[in-house]
N, CA, C and O atoms as a Tinker XYZ file with bonds, in Angstrom:
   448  protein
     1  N     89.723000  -24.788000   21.453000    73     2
     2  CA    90.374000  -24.959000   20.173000    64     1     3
     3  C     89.319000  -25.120000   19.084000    63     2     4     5
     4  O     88.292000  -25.781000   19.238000    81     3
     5  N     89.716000  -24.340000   17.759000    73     3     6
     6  CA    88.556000  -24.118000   16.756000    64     5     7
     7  C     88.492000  -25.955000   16.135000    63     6     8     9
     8  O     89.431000  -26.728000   16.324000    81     7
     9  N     87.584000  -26.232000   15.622000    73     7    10
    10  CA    87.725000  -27.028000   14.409000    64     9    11
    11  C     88.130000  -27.175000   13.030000    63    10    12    13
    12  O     87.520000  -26.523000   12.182000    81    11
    13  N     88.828000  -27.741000   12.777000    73    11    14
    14  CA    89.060000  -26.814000   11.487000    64    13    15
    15  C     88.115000  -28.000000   10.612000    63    14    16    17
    16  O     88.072000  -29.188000   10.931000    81    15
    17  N     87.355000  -27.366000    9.406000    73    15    18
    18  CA    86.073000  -27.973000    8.650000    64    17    19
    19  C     86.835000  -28.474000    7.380000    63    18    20    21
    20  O     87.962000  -28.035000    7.155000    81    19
    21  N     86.333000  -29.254000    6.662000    73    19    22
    22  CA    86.290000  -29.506000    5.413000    64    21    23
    23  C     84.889000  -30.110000    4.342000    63    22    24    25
    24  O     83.738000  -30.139000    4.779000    81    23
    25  N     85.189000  -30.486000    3.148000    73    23    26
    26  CA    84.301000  -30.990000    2.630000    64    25    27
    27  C     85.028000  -32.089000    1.473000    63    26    28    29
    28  O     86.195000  -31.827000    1.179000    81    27
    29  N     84.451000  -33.180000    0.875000    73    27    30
    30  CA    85.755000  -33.795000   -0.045000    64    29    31
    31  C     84.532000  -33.892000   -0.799000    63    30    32    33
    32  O     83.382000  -33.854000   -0.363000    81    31
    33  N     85.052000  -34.064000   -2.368000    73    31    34
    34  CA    84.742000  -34.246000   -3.701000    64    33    35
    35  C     84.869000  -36.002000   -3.700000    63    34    36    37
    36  O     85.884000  -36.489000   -3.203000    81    35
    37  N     84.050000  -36.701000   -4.141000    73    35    38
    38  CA    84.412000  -38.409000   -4.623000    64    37    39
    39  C     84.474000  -38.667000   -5.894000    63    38    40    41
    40  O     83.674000  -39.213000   -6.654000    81    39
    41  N     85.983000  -38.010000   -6.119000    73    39    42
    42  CA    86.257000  -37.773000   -7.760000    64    41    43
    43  C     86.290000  -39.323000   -8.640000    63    42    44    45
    44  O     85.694000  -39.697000   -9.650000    81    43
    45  N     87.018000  -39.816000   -7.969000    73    43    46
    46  CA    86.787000  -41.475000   -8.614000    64    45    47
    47  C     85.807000  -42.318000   -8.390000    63    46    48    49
    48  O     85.766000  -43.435000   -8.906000    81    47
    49  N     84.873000  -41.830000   -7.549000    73    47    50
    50  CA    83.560000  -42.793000   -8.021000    64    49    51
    51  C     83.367000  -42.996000   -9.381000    63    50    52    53
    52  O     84.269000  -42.702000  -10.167000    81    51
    53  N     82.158000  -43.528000   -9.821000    73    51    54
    54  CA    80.858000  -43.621000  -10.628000    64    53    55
    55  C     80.336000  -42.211000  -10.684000    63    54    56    57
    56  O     79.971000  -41.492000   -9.754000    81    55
    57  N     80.385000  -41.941000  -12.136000    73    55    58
    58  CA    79.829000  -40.316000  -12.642000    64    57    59
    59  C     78.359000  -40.569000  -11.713000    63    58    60    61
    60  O     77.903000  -39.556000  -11.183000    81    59
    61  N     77.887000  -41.394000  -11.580000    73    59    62
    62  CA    76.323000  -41.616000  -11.417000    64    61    63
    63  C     76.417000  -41.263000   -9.851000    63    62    64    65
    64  O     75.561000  -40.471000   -9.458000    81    63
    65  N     77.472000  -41.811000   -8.763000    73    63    66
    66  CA    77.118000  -41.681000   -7.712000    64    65    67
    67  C     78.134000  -41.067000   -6.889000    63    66    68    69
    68  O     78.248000  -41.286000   -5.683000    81    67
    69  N     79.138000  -40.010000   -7.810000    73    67    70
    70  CA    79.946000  -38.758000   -7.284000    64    69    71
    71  C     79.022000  -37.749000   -6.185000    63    70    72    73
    72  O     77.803000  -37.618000   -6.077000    81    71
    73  N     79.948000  -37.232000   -5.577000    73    71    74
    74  CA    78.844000  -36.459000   -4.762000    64    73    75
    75  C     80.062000  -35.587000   -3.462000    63    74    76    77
    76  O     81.077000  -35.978000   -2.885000    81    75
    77  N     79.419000  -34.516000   -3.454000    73    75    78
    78  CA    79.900000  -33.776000   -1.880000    64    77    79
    79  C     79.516000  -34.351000   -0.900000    63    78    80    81
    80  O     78.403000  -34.866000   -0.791000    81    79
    81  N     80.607000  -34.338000    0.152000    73    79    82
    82  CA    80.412000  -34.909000    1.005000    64    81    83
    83  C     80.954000  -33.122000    2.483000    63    82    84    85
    84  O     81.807000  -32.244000    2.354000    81    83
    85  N     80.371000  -33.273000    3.141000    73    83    86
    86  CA    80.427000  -31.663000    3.548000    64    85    87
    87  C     80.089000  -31.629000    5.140000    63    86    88    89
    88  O     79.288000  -32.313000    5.775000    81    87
    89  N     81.032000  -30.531000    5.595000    73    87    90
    90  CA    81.009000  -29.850000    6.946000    64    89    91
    91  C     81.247000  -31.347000    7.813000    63    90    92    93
    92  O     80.351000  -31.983000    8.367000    81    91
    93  N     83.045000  -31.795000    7.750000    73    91    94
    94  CA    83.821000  -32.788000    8.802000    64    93    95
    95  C     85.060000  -32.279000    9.224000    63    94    96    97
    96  O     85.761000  -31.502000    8.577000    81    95
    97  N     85.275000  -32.692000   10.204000    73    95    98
    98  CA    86.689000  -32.368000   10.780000    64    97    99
    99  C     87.493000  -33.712000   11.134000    63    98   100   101
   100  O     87.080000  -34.166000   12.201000    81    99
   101  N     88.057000  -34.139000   10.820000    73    99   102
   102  CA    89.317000  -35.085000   11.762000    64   101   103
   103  C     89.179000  -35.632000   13.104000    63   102   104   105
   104  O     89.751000  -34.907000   13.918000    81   103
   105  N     88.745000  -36.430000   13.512000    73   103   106
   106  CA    89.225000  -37.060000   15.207000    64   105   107
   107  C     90.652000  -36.945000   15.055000    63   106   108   109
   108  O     91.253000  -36.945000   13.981000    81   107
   109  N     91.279000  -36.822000   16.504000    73   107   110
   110  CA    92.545000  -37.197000   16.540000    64   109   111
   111  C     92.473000  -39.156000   16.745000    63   110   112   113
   112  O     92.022000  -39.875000   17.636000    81   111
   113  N     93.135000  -39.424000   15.486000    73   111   114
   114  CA    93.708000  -40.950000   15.382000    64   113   115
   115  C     94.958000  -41.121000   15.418000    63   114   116   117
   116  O     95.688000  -40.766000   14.492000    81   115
   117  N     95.465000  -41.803000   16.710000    73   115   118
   118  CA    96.631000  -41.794000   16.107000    64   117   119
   119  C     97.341000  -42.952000   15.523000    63   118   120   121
   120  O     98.562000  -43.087000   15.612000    81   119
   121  N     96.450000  -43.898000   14.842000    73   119   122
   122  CA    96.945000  -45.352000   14.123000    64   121   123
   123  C     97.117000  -44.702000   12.344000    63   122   124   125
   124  O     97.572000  -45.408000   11.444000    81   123
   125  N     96.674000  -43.328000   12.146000    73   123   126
   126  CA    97.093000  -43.330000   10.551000    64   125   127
   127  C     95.345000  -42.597000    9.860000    63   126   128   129
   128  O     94.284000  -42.315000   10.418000    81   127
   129  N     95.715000  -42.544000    8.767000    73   127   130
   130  CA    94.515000  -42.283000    8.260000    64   129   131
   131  C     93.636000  -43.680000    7.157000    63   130   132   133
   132  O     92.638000  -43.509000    6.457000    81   131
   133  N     94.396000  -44.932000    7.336000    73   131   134
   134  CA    93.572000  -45.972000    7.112000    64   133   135
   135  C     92.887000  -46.188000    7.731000    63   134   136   137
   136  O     91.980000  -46.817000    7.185000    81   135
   137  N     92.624000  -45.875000    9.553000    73   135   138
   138  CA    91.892000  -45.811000   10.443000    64   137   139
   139  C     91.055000  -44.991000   10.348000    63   138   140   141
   140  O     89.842000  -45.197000   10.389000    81   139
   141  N     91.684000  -43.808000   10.189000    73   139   142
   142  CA    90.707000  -42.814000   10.487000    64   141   143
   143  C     89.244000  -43.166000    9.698000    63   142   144   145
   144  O     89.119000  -43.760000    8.627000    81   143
   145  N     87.975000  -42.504000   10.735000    73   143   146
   146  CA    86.928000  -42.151000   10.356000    64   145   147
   147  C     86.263000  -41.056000   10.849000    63   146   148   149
   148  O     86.542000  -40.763000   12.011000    81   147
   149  N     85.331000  -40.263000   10.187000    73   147   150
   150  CA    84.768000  -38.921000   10.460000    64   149   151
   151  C     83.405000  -39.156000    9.659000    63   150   152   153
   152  O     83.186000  -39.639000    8.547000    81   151
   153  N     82.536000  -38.606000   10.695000    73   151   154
   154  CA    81.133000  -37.898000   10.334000    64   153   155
   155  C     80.702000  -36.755000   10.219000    63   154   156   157
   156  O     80.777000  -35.857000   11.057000    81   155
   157  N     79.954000  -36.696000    8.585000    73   155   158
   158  CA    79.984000  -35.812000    7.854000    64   157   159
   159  C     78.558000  -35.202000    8.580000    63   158   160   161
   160  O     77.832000  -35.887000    9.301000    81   159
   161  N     78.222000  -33.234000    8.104000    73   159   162
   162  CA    77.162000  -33.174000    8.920000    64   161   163
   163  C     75.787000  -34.127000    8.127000    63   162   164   165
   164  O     74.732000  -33.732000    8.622000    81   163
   165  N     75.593000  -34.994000    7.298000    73   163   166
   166  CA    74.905000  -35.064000    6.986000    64   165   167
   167  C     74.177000  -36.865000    7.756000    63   166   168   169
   168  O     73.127000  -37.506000    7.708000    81   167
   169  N     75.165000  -36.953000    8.210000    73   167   170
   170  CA    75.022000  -38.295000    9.076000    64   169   171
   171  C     76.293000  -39.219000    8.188000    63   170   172   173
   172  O     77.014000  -39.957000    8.860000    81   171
   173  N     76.450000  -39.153000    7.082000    73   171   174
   174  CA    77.505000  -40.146000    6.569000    64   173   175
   175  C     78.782000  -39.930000    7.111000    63   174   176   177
   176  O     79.225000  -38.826000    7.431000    81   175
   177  N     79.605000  -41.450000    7.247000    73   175   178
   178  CA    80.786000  -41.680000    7.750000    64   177   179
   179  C     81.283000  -42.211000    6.031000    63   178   180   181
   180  O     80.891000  -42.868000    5.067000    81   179
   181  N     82.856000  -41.048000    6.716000    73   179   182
   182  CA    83.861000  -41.388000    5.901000    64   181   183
   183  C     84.959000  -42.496000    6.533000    63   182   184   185
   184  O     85.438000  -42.247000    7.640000    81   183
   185  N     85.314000  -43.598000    5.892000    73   183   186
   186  CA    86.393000  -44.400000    6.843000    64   185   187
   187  C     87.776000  -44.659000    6.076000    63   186   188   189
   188  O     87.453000  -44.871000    4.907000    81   187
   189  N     88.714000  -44.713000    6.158000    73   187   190
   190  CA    89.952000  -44.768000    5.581000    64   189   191
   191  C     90.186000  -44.686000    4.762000    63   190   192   193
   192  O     90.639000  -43.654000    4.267000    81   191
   193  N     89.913000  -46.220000    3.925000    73   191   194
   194  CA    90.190000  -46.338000    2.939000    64   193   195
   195  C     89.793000  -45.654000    1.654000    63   194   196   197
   196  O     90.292000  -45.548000    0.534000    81   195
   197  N     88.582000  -45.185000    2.321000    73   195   198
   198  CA    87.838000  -43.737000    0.918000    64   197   199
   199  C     88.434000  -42.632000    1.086000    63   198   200   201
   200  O     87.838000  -41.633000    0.684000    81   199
   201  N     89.672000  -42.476000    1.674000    73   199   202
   202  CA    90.398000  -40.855000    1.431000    64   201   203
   203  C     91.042000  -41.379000    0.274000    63   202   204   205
   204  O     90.877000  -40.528000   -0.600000    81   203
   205  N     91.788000  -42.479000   -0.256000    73   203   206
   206  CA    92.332000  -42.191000   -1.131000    64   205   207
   207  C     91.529000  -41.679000   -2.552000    63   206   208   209
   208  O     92.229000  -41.335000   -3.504000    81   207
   209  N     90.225000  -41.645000   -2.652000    73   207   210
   210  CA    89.114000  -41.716000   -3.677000    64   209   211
   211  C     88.660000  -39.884000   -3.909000    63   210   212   213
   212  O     88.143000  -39.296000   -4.859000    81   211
   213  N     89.236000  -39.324000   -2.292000    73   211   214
   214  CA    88.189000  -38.336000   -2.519000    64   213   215
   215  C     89.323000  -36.249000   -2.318000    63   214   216   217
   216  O     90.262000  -36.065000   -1.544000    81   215
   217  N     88.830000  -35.368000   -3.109000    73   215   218
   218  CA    89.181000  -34.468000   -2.945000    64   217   219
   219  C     89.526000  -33.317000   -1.672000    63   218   220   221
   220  O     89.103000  -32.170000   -1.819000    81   219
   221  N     90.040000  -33.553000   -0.855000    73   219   222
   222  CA    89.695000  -32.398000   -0.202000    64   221   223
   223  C     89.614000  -30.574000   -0.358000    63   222   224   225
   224  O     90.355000  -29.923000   -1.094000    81   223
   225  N     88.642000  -30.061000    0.436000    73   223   226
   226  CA    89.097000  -28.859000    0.446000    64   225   227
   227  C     88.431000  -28.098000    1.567000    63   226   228   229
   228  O     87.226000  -28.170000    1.806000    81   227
   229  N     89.369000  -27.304000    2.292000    73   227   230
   230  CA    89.367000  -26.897000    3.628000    64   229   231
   231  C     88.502000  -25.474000    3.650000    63   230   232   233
   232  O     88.590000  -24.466000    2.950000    81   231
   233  N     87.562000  -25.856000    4.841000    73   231   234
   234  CA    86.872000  -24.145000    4.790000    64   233   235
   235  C     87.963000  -23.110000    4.841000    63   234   236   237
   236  O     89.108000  -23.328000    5.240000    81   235
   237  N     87.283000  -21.428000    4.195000    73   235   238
   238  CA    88.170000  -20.563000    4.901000    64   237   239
   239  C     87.667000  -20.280000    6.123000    63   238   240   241
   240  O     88.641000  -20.092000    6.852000    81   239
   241  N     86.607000  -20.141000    6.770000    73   239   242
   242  CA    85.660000  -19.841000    7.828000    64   241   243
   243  C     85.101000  -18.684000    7.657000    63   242   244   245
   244  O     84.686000  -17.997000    8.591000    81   243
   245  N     85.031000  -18.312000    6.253000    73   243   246
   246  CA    84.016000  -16.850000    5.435000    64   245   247
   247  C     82.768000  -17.046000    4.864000    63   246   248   249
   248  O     82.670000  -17.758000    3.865000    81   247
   249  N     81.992000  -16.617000    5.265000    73   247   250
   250  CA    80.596000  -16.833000    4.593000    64   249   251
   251  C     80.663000  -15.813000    4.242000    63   250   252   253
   252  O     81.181000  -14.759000    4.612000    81   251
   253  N     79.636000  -16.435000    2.844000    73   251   254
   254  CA    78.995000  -15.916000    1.953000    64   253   255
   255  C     77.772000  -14.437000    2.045000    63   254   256   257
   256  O     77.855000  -13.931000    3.164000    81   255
   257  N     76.971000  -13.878000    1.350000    73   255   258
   258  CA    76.401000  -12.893000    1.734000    64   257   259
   259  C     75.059000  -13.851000    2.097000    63   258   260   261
   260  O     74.278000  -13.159000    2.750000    81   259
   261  N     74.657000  -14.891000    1.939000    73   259   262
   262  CA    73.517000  -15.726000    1.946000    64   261   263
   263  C     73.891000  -16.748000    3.387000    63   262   264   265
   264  O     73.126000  -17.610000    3.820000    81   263
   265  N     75.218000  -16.412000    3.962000    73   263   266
   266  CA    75.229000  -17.480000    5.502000    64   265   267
   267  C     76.067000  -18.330000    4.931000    63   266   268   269
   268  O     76.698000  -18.652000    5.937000    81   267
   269  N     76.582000  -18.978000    4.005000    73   267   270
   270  CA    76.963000  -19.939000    3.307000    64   269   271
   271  C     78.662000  -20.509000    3.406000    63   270   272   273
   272  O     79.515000  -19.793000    2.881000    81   271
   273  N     78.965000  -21.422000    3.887000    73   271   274
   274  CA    80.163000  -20.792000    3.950000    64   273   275
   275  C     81.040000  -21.511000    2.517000    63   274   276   277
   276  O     80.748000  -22.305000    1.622000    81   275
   277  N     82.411000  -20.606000    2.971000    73   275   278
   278  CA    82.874000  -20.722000    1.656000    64   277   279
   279  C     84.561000  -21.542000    2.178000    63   278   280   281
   280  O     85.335000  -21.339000    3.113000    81   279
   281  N     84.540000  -22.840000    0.598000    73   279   282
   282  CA    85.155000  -23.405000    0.959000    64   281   283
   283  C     86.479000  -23.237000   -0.150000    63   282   284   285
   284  O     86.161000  -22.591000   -1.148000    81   283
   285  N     87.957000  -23.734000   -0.127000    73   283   286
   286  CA    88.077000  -23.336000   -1.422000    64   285   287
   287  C     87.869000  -24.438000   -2.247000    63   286   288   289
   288  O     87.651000  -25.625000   -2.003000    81   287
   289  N     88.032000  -23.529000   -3.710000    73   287   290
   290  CA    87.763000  -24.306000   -4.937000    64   289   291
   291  C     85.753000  -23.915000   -5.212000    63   290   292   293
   292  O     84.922000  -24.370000   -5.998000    81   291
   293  N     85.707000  -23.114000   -4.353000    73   291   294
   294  CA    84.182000  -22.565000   -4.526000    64   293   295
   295  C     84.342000  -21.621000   -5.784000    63   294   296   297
   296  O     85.469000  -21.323000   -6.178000    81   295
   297  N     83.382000  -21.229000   -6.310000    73   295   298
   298  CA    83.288000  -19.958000   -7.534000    64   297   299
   299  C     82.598000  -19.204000   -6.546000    63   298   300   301
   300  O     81.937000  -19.652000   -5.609000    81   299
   301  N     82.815000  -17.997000   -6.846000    73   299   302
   302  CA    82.241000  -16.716000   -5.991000    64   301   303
   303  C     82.607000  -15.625000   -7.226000    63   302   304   305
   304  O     83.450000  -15.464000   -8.108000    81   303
   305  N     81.257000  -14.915000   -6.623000    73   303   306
   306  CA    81.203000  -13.665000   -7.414000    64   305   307
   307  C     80.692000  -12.237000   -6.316000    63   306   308   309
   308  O     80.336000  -12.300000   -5.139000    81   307
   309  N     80.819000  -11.022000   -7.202000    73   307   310
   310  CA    80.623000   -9.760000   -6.532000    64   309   311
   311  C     79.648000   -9.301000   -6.651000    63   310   312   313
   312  O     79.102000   -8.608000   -5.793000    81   311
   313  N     79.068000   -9.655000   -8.056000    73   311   314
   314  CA    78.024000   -8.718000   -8.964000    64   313   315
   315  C     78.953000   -8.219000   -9.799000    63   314   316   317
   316  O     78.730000   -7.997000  -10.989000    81   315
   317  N     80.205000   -7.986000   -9.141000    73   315   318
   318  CA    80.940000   -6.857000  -10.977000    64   317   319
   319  C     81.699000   -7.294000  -11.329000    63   318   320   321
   320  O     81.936000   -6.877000  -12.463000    81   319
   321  N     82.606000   -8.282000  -10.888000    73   319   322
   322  CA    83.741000   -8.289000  -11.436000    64   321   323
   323  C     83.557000  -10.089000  -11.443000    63   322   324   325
   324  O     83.152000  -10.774000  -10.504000    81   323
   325  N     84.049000  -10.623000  -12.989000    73   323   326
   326  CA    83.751000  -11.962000  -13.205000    64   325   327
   327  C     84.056000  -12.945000  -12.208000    63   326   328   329
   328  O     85.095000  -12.752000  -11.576000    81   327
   329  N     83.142000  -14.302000  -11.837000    73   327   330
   330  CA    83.433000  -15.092000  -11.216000    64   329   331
   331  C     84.601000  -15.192000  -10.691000    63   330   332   333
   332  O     85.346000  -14.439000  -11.318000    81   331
   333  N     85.338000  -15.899000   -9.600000    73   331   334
   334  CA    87.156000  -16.781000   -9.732000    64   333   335
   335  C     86.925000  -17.419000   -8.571000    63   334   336   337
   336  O     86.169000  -17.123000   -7.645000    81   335
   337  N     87.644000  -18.310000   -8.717000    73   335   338
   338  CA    87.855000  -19.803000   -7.825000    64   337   339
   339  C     88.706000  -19.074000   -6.872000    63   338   340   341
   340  O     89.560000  -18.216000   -7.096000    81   339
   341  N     88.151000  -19.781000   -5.342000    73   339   342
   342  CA    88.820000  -19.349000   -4.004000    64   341   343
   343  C     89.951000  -20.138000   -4.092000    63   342   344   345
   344  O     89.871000  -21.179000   -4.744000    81   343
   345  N     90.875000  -19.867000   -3.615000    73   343   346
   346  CA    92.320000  -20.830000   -2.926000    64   345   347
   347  C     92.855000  -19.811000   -1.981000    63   346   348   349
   348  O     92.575000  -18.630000   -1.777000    81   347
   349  N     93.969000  -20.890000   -1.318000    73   347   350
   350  CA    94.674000  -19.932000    0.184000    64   349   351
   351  C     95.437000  -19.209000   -0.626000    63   350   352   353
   352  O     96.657000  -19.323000   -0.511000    81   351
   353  N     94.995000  -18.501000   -1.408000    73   351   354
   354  CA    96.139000  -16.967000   -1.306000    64   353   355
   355  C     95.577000  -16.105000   -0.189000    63   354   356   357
   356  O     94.365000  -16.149000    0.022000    81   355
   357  N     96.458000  -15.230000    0.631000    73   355   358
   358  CA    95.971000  -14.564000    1.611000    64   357   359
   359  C     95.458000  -13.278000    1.196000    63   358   360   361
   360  O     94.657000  -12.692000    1.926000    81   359
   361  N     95.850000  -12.759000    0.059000    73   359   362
   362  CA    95.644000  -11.177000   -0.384000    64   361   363
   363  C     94.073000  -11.860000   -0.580000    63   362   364   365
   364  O     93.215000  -11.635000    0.274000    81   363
   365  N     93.801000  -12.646000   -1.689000    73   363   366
   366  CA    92.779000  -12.678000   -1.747000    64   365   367
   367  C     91.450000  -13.305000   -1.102000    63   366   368   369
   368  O     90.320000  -13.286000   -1.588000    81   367
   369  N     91.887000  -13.892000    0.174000    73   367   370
   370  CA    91.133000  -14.305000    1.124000    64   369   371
   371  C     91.318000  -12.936000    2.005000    63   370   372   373
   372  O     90.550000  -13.108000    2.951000    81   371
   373  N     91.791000  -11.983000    2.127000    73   371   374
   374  CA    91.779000  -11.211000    3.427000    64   373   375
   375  C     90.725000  -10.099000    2.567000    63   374   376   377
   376  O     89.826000   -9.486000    3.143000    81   375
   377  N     91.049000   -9.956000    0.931000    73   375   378
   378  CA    89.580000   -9.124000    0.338000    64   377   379
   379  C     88.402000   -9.757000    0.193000    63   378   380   381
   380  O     87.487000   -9.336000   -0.515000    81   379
   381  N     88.374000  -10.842000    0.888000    73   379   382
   382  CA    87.334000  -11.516000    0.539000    64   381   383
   383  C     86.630000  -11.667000    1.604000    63   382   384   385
   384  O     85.513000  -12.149000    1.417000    81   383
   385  N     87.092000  -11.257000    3.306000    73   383   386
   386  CA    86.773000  -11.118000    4.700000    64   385   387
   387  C     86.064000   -9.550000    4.155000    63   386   388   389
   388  O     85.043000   -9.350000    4.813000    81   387
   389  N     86.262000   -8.697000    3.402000    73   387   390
   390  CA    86.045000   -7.395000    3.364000    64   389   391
   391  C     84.992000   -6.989000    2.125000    63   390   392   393
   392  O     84.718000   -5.791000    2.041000    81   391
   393  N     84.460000   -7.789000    1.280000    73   391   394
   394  CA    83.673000   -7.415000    0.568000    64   393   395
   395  C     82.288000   -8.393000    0.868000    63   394   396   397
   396  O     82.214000   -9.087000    1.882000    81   395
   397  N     81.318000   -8.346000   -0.062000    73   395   398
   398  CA    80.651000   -9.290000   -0.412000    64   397   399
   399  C     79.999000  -10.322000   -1.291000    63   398   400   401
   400  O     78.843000  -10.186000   -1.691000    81   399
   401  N     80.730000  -11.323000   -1.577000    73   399   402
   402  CA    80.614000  -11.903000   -2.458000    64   401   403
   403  C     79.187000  -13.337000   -1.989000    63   402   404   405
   404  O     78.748000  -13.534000   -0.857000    81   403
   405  N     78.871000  -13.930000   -2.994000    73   403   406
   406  CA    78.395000  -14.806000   -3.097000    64   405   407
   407  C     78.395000  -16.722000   -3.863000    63   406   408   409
   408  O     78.271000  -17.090000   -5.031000    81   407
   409  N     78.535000  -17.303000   -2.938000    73   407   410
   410  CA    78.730000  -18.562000   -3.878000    64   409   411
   411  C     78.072000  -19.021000   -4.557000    63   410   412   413
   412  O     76.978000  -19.347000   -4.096000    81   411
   413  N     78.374000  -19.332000   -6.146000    73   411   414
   414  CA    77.540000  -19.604000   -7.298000    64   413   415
   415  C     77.957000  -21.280000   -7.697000    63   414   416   417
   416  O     77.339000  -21.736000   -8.659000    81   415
   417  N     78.858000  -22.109000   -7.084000    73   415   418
   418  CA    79.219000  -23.503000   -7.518000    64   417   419
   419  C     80.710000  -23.906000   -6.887000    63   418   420   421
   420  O     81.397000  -23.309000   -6.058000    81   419
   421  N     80.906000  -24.973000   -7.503000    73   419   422
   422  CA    82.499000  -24.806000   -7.306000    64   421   423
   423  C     83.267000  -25.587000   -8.204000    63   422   424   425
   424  O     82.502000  -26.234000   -8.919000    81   423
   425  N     84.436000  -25.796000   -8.463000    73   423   426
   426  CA    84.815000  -26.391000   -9.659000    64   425   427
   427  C     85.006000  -28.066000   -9.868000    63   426   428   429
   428  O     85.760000  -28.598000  -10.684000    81   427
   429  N     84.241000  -28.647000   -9.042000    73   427   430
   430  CA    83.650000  -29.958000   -9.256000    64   429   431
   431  C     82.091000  -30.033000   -9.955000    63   430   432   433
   432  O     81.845000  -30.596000  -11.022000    81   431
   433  N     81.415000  -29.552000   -9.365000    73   431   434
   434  CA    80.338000  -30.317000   -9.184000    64   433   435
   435  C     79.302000  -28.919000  -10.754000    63   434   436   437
   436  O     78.097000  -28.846000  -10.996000    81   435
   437  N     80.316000  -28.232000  -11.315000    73   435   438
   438  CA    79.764000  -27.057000  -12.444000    64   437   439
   439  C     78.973000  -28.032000  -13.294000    63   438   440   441
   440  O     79.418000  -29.101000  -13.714000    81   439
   441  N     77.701000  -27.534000  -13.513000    73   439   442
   442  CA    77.281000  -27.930000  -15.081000    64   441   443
   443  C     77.760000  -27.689000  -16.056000    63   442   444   445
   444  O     77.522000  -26.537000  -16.420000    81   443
   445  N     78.533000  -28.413000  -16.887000    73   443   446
   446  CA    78.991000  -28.359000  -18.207000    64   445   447
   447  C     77.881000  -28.254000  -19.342000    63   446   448
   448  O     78.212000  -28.203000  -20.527000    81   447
């Protein structure tokens, strides 16, 4: 059975110490998700009570032309045709298994 990945945004932190948190999956818990905890690949643990704080968003399991994978709410581009934000639409995730695009940000973490 695959894993299925994510990454969460810590939108209500401190502007100062917001941050991605990237490449976790779920244990099966079955006391709830106040319990739950998961390790991120970076060594940090997420534990319950910080889901209510933080964004999720689920890989598609498509990389990028650079290895990268792409999650939604990523910006991706072609070279020709302007940037646009990934989401589960399927038309445009199944052209997006078929071309090559590249990830340039995503709509958290953009320099304004």
């Amino acid at each position: 059975m695959r894993k299925i990945r994510f990454r969460a945004w810590a939108k209500d932190w401190p502007k100062e110490t917001r941050k991605m948190f990237t490449g976790f999956s779920f244990r099966d818990v079955y006391s709830g998700m106040d319990e739950a905890e998961t390790t991120c690949e970076n060594g940090e643990n997420l534990k319950g009570p910080d889901w209510d704080d933080l964004v999720l968003m689920q890989s598609t399991e498509l990389l990028d032309k650079n290895g990268k994978e792409i999650y939604e709410s990523d910006r991706v581009t072609d070279g020709i045709n302007p940037p646009f934000v990934v989401t589960w639409d399927y038309p445009l995730l199944a052209r997006l298994a078929e071309i090559e695009v590249k990830v340039i940000g995503n709509i958290y973490e953009e320099k304004k």
